[in-house]
Each structure stands twice: as C-alpha cells, then as structure tokens.
C-alpha positions as CSV (number, residue, x, y, z in Angstrom):
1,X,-13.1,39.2,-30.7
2,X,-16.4,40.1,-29.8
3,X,-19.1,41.6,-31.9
4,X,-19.9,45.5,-31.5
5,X,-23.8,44.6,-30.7
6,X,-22.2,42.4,-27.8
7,X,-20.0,45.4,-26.3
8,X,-22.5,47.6,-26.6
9,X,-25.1,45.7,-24.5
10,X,-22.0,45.1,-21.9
11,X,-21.0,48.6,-21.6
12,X,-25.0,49.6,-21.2
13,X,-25.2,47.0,-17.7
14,X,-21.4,48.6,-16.7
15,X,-22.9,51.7,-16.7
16,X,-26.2,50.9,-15.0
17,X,-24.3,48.9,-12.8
18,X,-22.1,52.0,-11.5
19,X,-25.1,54.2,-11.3
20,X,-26.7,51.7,-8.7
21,X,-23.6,50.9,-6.9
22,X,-23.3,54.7,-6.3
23,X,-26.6,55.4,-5.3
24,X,-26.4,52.3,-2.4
25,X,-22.8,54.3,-1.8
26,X,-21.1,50.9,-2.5
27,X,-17.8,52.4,-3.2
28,X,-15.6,49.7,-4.0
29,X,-18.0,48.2,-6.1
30,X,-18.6,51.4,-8.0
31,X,-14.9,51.7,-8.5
32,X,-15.1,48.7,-10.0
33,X,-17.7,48.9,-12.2
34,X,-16.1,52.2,-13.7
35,X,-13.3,50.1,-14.8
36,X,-15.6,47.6,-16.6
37,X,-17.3,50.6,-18.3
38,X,-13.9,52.5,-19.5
39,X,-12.4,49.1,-20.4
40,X,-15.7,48.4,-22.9
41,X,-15.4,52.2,-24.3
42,X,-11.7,50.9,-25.7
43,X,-13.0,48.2,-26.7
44,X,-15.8,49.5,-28.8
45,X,-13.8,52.2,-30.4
46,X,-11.1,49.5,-31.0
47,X,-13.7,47.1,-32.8
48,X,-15.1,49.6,-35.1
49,X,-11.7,50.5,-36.2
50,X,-11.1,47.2,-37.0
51,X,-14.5,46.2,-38.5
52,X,-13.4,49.1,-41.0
53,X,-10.1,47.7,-41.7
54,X,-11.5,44.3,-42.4
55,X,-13.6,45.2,-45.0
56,X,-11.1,47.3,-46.9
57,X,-8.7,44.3,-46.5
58,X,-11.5,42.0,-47.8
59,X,-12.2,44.4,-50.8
60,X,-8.7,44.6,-51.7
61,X,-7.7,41.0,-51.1
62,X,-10.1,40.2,-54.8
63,X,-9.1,37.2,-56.7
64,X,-7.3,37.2,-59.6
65,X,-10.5,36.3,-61.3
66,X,-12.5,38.8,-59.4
67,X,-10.5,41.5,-60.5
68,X,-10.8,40.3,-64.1
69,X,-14.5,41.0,-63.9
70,X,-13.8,44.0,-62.5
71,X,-12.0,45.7,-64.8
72,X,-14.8,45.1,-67.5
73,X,-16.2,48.4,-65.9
74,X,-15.3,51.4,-67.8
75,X,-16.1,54.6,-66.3
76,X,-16.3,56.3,-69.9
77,X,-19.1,53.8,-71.0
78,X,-20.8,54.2,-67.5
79,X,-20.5,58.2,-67.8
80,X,-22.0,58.0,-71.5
81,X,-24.3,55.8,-71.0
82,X,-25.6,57.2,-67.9
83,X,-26.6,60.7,-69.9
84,X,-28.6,58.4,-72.4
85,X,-30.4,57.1,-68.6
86,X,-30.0,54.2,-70.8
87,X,-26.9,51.4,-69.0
88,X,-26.4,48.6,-70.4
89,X,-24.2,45.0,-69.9
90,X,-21.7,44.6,-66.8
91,X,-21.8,49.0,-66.2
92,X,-25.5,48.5,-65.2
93,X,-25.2,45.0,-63.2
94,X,-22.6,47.4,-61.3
95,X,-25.2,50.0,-61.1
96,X,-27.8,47.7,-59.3
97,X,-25.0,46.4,-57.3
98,X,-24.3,50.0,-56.2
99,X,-28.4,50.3,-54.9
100,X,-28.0,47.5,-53.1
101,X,-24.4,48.5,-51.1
102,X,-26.7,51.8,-50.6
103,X,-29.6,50.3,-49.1
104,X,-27.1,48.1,-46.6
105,X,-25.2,51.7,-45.9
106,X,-29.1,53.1,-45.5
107,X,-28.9,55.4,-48.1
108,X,-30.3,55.9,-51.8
109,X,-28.6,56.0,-55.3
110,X,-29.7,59.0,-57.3
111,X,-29.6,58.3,-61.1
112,X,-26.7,55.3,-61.6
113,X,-24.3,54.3,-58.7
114,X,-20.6,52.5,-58.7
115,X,-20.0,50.0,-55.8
116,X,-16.7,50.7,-53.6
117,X,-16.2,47.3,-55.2
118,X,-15.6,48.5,-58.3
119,X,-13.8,52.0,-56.8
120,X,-11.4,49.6,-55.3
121,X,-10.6,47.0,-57.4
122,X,-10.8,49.0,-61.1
123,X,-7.8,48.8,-63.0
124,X,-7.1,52.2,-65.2
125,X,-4.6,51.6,-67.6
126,X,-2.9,54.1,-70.3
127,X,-2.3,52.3,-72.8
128,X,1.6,52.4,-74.8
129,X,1.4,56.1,-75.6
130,X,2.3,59.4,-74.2
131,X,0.7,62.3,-75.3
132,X,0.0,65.3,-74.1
133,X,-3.1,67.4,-75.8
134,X,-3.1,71.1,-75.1
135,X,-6.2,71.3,-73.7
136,X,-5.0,68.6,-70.9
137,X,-2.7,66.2,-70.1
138,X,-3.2,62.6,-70.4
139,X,-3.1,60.0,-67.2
140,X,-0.3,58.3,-68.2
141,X,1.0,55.5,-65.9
142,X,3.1,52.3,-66.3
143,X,0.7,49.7,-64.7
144,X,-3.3,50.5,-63.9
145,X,-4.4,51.8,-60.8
146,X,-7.7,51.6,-59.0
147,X,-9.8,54.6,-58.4
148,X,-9.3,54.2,-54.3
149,X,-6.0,54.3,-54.3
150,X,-5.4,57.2,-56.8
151,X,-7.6,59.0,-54.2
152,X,-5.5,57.6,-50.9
153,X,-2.4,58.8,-53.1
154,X,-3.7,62.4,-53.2
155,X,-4.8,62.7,-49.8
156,X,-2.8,64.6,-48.0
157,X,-3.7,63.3,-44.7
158,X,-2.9,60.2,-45.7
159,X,0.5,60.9,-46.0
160,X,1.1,61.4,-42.2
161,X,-0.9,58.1,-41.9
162,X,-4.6,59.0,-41.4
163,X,-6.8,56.3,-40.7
164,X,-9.5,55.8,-43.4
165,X,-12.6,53.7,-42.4
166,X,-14.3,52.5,-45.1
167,X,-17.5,50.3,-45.3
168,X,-19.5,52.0,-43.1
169,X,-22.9,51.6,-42.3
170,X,-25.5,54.1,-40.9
171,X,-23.9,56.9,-38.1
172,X,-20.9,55.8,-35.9
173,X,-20.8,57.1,-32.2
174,X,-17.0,57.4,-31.1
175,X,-17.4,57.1,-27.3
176,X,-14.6,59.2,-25.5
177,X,-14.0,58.7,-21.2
178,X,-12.0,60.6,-19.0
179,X,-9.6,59.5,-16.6
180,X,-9.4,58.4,-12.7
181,X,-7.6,60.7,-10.7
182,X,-5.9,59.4,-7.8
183,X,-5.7,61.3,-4.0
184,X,-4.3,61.4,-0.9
185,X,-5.6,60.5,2.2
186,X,-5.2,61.1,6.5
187,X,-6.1,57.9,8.3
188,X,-10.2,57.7,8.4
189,X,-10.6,59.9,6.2
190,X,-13.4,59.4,3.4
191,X,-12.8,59.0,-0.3
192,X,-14.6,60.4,-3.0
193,X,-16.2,58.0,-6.1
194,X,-14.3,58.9,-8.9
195,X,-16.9,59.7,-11.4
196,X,-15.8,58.7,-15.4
197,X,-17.6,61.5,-17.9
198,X,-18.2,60.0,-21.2
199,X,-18.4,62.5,-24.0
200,X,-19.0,61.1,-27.8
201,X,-18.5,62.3,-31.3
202,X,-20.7,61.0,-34.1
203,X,-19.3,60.6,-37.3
204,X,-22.3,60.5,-40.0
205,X,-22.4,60.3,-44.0
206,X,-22.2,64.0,-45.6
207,X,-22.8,64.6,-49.1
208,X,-19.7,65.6,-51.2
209,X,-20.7,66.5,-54.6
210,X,-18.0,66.1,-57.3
211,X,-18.4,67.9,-60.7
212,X,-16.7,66.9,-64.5
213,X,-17.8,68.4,-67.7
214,X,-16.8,66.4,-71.0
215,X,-17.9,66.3,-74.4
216,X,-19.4,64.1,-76.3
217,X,-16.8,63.4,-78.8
218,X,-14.8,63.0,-76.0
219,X,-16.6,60.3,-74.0
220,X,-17.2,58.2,-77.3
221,X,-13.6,57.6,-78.2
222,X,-13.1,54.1,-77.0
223,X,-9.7,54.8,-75.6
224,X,-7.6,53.2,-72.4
225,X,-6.0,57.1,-72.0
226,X,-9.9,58.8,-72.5
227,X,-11.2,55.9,-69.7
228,X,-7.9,56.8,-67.4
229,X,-8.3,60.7,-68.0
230,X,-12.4,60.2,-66.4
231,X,-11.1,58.2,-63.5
232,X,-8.1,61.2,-63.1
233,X,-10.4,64.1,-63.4
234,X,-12.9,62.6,-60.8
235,X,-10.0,61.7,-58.5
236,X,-8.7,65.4,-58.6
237,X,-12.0,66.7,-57.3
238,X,-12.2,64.0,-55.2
239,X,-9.3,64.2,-53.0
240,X,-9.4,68.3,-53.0
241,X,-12.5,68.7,-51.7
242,X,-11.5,65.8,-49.0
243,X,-8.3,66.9,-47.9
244,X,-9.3,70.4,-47.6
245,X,-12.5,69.5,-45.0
246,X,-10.3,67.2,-42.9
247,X,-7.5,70.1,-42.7
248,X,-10.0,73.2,-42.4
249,X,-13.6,72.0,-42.5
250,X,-15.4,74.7,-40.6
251,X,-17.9,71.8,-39.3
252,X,-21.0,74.4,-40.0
253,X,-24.2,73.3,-43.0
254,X,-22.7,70.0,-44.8
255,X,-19.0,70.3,-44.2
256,X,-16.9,68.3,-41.5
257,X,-15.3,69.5,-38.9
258,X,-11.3,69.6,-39.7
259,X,-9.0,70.1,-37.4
260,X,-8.2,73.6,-37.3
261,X,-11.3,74.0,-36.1
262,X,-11.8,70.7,-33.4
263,X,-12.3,72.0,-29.7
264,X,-10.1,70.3,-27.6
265,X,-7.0,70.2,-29.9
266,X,-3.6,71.8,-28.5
267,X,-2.9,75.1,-29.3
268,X,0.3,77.2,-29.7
269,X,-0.3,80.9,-30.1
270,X,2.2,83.0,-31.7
271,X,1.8,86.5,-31.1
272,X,-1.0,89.3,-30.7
273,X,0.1,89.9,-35.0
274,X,1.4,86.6,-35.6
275,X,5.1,85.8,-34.9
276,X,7.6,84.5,-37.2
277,X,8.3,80.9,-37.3
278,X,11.4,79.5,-34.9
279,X,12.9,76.7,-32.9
280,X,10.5,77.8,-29.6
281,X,7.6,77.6,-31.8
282,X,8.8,74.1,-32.9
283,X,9.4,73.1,-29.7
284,X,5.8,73.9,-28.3
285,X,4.0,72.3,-30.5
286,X,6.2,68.7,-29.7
287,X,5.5,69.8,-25.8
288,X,1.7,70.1,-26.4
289,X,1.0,67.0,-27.5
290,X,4.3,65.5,-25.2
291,X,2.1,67.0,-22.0
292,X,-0.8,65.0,-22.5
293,X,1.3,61.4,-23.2
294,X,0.1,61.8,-26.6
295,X,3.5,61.5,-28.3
296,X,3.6,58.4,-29.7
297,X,2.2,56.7,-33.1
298,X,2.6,58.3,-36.4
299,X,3.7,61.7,-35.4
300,X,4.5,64.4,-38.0
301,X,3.9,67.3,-39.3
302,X,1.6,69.1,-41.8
303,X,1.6,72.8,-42.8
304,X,2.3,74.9,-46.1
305,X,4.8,76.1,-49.2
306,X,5.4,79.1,-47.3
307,X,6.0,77.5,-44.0
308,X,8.1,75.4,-45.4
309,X,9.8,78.3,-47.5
310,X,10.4,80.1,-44.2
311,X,12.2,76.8,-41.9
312,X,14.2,75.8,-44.5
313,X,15.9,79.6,-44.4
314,X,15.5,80.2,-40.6
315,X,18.4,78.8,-38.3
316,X,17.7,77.4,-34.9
317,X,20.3,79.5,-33.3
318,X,21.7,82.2,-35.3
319,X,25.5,81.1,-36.9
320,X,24.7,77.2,-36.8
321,X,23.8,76.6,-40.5
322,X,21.4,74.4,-39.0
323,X,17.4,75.3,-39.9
324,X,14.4,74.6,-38.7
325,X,13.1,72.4,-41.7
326,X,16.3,70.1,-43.0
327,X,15.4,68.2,-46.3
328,X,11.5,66.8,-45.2
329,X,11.7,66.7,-42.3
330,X,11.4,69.0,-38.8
331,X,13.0,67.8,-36.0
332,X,13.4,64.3,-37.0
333,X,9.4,64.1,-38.1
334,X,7.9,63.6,-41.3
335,X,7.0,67.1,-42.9
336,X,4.3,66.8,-45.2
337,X,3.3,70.1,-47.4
338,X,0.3,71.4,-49.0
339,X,-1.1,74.3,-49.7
340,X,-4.4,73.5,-48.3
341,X,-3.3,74.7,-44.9
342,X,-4.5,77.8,-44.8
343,X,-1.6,81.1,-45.5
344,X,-4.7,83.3,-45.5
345,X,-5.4,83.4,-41.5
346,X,-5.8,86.8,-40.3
347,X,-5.3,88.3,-36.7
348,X,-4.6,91.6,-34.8
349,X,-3.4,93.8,-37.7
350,X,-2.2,91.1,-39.7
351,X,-4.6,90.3,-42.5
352,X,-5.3,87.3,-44.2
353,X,-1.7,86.7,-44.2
354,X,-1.0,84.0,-41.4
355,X,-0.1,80.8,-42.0
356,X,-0.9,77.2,-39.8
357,X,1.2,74.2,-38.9
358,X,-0.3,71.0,-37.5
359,X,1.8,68.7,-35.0
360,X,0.5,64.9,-34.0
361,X,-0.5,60.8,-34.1
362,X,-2.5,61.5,-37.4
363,X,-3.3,58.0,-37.1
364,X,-5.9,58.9,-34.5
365,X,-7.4,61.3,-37.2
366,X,-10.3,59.4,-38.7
367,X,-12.0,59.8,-42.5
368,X,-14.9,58.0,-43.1
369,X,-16.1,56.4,-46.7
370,X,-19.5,55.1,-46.9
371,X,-20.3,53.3,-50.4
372,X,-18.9,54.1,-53.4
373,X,-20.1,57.2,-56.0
374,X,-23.6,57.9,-56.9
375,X,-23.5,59.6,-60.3
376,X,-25.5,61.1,-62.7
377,X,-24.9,62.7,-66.1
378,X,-26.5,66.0,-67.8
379,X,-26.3,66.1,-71.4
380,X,-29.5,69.1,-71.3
381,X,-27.3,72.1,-69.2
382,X,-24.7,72.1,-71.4
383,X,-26.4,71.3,-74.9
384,X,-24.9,74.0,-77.1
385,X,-21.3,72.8,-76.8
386,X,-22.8,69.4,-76.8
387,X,-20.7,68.2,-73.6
388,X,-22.1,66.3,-70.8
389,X,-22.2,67.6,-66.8
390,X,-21.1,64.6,-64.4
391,X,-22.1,65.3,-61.1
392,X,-20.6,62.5,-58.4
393,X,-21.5,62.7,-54.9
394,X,-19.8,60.3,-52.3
395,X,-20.0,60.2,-48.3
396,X,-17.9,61.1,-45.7
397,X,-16.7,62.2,-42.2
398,X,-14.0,63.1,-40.4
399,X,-13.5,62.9,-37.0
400,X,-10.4,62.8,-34.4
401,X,-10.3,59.7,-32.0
402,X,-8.0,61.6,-29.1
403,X,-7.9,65.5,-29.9
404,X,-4.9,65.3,-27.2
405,X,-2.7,63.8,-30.2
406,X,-2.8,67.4,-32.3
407,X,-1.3,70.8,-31.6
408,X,-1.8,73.6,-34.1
409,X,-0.9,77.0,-34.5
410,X,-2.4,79.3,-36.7
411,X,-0.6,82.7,-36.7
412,X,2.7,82.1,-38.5
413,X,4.2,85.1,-40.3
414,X,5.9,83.3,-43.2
C-alpha cells in the first residue's frame, strides 16, 4: 500500500491536472482527471485509518517478555513519586520514554508522562481478596487488565463499534468529495464539467484534563487492590469526560464537536414541543440514513434510560404486545444506553425535558488518541488533609468520516 506522503503528492498533480484541463476546456480529460482526484481522497482517508490501526495492533501484539517489563510499572509508585518530583527505577525510564513519544506526537510532557505503551500493555491485577471499604469500592477482577482497554470497555461509543485511532501524530485533515451527477442530453447538445467540491475536517490533539485526589496513606500502601483502585479512578474520569464530548461536545473553546451538534448529520424532528416516542419516529431515523445509501456497517442505536423506559412500554400498533424496544435491541439493531445522551433538551414550551436518540454506521465515527497521559501530582493544594491532587491530561478528537451515516433526533418526550 502506498505511503500517505505518496498519495498526498498524487492527489496534489490530480487536482492541478483537472484545473488545467478545465481551463484548455479539455472535457474528457477533465472528467478524467476528477476521477483520479476522488479515487486518491478514498485512498488517503483509507490509509490513515489504517496507519491507526496498525499501531494499535503493533502495541497490543507485545511479547510475552515485553509485557513482563511492562507490568513493572505501577501507577501508585509513579503517582507518589511524582508529588516528591522525585521518580525513580523503571516508573521514570517510562517517564523519559513518555517525552520522547511526545516530541514524535509534537507535543510536550508537563511534570512526568506515561507512554501509550505502558497505557496499553499494563496489567492491573487485584490480588485474592474482595473487599469493599466504605469509603469506596475496590477494583476487583479475576485476571489484570490494561489501562486502554478498561477505557475502550467504558466508552460508550465503543459499544456501537466506533473507530478509535490511536498513535497519532501532529493534526489529521479528513478530506471529504462530493459526487458526479449524471445528465441527459438532445443530440449536439453540450455537456457541463462536472465539478468535485472537496470539503475537509481536521481532527487536532485537545487537552482533556483528568482529576484524582488521594491521600498519602493511601498511595503508600504497597497493595495490587490500592495500584488497581488508581488505574480505576483515572479510567472513570477518563471515559466520562470522552464519551460525553463524542455524544454532545458542543465543538466551542477546547471541546470537540459531538454529534449532536455535527452540521450535516440527518435529522428527525419530532414536534413544535417535542413528540412522544413511536414506530414513525423509529422508522425515520432508519429512512434518513437509508436515503443517502448510508445503511450499511455497524448500524445501531444510542440514546438514554428514559428512552429506553418509554419503547420498552410503547406498542408499535396499539393491541399487538409488540414494543418499540424488545430486550436490547430496536428493530433488529443494537440499542446501546447511557445517560449521557442528553434528557435535558429543551424546545417550544417544553423545558429541559427532551430527550435524543442517535441512529447510524458508528464505525464511520472517529476518536482520536495521541500519546499516552501526561501527569503531574500536587501534594501543596491539599496539605492539611495531607492527600495528593493528580491532575492527568491526555489528547483527543472526534470527528465523523461520512455525517450521511447518522440521524438524530433531539425532542423526545420520554
């Protein structure tokens, strides 16, 4: 396959080519060359996809060995440490290892970083106990489990199969083209160049800042459940703060876009107040994405508890005994629920009472990852109770490679 320095470079002459052949009104050859140039725009899009993929494969894909050294990290030591400003052994060869992955993503590390290669391939076992503490539960598990995929198992998004680019470096342009149209001619008569518009959407790093507090006592209790209950409360933070930009990121300061809020994606209103959720509604969000030819991948659904509440008790013709929302799924299509979708919507004289649904190929919904955390620990803020702040910030975007794969509505009385 052929680098993305290589396509790029093609697809620059395609298009220069097509500007020249319309200006000499060479129309065949223009035609032409606009299929070179939207043929390289799949193509790019297609090989950063994959360059992503590969790198998550390859980070995964650690040797038995590899992992070994890997799990030396503990992310208590690192967090205890790190308010001392004072790492030592394998949690600060990690550290330097994290300033170089951030000078190859073009960033800087802050106080103390951890790689992705540690994010990915640290193990966080439990230990042989359960116990529950009432001032917090425990992560208890039977086998370890690396930060990454604690985080890919609380995101929402990717439940109904979100594509989550990792690895990357600097800003990454996600080239979009539009379509030939096709007409019908009288004998003679002169056809028009079909012009391609090419529209892009750049997906760049933004800051997400993730925030701990724990004590002292806390941190220096050399415990498997203590290192797993760090790695937990991060991941919480984590994923929330994640899941709830790609759903409803309002795309304004530092926050993604989500995609509520993306121009472009399908839209089912309900009513001038909202309308109660039913079979018609159901039916318009399939056809919205159906009309475009965007029905195909990993389709499902996402919306809320109250949603969900109000299609599992609403027929789909009254006396059938047959409801909108049967076991998990709607219509035959995965139904994933969270109460991050918005129930607080407000429009006409409903207020801050309407609920949203999202239909598509979440596949084509993108969330990017570049590096791992860059941390630093403040034992000074919180002195008196002598606990220590942790303040992790990692990098990410979200962006939607064909907005005609969602439909949304955002007015449901539920």
């Amino acid at each position: 396959m052929k680098k993305e320095d290589e396509i790029k470079r093609e697809l620059a002459a395609a298009i220069e080519n097509y500007e020249n052949f319309k200006k000499e009104g060479k129309k065949e050859e223009a035609r032409q060359a606009l299929e070179r140039v939207q043929a390289l725009t799949g193509e790019l899009n297609e090989v950063r996809v994959l360059e992503a993929a590969r790198k998550e494969a390859a980070a995964k894909n650690m040797s038995e060995k590899e992992k070994k050294e890997i799990n030396r990290f503990s992310f208590r030591k690192f967090m205890l440490e790190a308010s001392r400003k004072e790492l030592s052994g394998f949690e600060a060869e990690m550290a330097a290892e994290a300033r170089k992955e951030a000078r190859e993503f073009g960033m800087s590390v802050g106080d103390f970083g951890i790689p992705y290669l540690v994010l990915v391939g640290k193990r966080a076992s439990s230990g042989q106990n359960v116990k529950t503490p009432a001032d917090g539960g425990l992560l208890v598990t039977d086998e370890g489990i690396s930060y990454v995929e604690m985080l890919r198992n609380k995101l929402i998004l990717e439940q109904v199969g979100a594509t989550m680019l990792t690895g990357l470096t600097g800003n990454v342009p996600i080239v979009f083209g539009s379509k030939y149209q096709g007409e019908w001619l009288e004998e003679g008569a002169k056809s028009n160049i079909e012009k391609l518009t090419f529209t892009s959407s750049t997906m760049k790093p933004k800051r997400l800042s993730i925030q701990g507090v724990y004590s002292n006592q806390l941190l220096t209790q050399a415990s498997l459940d203590v290192e797993a209950l760090v790695m937990r409360e991060l991941v919480e933070a984590h994923a929330e703060s994640l899941n709830a930009a790609a759903i409803n990121g309002s795309g304004t300061g530092a926050e993604p876009l989500g995609l509520l809020n993306m121009e472009g994606i399908g839209s089912v209103v309900g009513g001038e107040n909202g309308k109660a959720i039913d079979w018609n509604t159901i039916v318009a969000l399939e056809t919205a994405v159906a009309i475009k030819n965007a029905d195909l991948g990993s389709l499902a659904y996402l919306t809320n508890t109250k949603v969900r509440g109000a299609m599992k008790t609403t027929e789909k013709s009254t006396g059938t005994a047959r409801f909108l929302m049967e076991g998990t799924a709607v219509n035959g299509y995965k139904t994933v629920i969270s109460n991050l979708v918005p129930y607080n919507l407000s429009k006409g004289t409903a207020s801050k009472t309407l609920s949203a649904m999202i239909f598509g190929n979440f596949a084509d919904l993108m969330i990017g990852w570049w590096g791992g955390l860059d941390v630093k620990a403040d034992p000074y803020t919180m002195l008196d109770t002598d606990e220590v702040r942790v303040v992790a910030r990692a990098f990410h975007d979200v962006a939607a490679r064909r907005k005609e794969s969602f439909a949304v509505i955002k007015d449901i009385i539920a």
